[in-house]
C-alpha positions in Angstrom: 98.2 98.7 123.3 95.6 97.7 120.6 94.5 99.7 117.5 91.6 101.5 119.7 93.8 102.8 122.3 96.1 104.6 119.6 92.9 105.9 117.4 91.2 107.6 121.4 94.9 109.3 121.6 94.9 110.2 118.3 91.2 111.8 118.3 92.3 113.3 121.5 95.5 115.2 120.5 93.5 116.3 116.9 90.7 117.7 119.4 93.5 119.5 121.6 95.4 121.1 118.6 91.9 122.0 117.0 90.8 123.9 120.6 94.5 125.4 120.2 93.7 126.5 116.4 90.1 128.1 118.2 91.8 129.9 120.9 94.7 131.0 118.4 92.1 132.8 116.2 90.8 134.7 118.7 91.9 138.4 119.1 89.8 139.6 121.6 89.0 138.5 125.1 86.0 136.7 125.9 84.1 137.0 128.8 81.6 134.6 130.3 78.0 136.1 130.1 74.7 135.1 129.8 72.0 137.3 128.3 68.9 136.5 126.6 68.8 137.9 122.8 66.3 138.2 120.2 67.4 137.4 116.8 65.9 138.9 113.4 66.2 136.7 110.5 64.0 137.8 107.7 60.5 137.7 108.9 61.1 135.3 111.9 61.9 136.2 115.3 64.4 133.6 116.9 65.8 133.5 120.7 68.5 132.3 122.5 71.1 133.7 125.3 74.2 134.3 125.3 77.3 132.3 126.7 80.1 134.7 126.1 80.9 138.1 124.8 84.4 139.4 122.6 84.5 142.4 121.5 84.2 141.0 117.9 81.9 137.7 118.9 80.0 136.0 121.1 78.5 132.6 121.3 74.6 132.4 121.2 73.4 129.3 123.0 70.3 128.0 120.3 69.4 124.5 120.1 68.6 125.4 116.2 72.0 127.1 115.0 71.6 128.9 111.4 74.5 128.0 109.2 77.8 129.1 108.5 77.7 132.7 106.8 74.2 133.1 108.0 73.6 136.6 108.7 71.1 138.4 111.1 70.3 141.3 113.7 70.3 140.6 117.4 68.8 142.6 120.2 71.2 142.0 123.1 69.1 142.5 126.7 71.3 144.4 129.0 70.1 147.3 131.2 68.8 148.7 127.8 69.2 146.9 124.4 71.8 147.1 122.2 71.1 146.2 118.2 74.2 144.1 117.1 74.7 142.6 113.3 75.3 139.2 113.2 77.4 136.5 110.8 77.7 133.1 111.6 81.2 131.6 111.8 81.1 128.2 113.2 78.6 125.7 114.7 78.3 123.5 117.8 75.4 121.2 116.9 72.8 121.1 119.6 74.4 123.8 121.4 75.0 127.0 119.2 77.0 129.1 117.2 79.7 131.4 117.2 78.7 134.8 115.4 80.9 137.7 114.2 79.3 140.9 115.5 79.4 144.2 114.3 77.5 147.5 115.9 76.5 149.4 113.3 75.6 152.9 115.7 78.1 154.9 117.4 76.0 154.9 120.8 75.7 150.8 120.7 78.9 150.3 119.8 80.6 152.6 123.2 78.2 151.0 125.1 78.7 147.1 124.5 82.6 148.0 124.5 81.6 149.9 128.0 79.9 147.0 129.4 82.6 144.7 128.2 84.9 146.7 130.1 83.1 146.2 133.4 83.0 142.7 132.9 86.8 142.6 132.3 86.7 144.4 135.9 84.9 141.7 137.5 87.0 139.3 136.5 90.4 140.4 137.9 
């Protein structure tokens, strides 16, 4: 086997043990989810949708990704909206990125943790 074939099964195995690393860093379940979302940073109004949901992330599907540490509020279109803080924690380039979220009021935060609930529901 030449030089090539050893550097492809190389880059392979370093992208399977990095997708490990991902999925090992991840305490909460993620659910598969798409909702549109409007996102507040400074005086600009950015969209996107979502592509999953944790109870401590999501991933926001944006063809122009802020950067790392980035923060920003999100308006999260279910039923009714639900205001969620946002901060940046990795980046897919022409795809997205993977945001921390917080829910800074009691009522938001029992209601996205309700609605996660259903979706864990539909899932089993």
């Amino acid at each position: 086997m030449g030089a090539s074939g050893q550097e492809g099964r190389l880059g392979q195995a370093e992208n399977s043990a990095e997708q490990a690393r991902r999925l090992e860093r991840r305490r909460a379940p993620r659910f598969s989810y798409t909702a549109e979302l409007e996102m507040e940073w400074g005086s600009a109004v950015l969209r996107g949708r979502t592509r999953d949901l944790s109870s401590s992330g999501m991933f926001i599907e944006s063809p122009d990704p802020l950067w790392v540490g980035a923060g920003f509020a999100a308006r999260l279109s279910l039923d009714s909206p639900i205001r969620v803080d946002c901060s940046v924690k990795r980046i897919e380039p022409g795809h997205g990125m993977g945001v921390a979220v917080t829910l800074p009021e009691e009522e938001s935060r029992t209601r996205y943790l309700s609605f996660l609930q259903q979706l864990a529901g539909n899932t089993s």
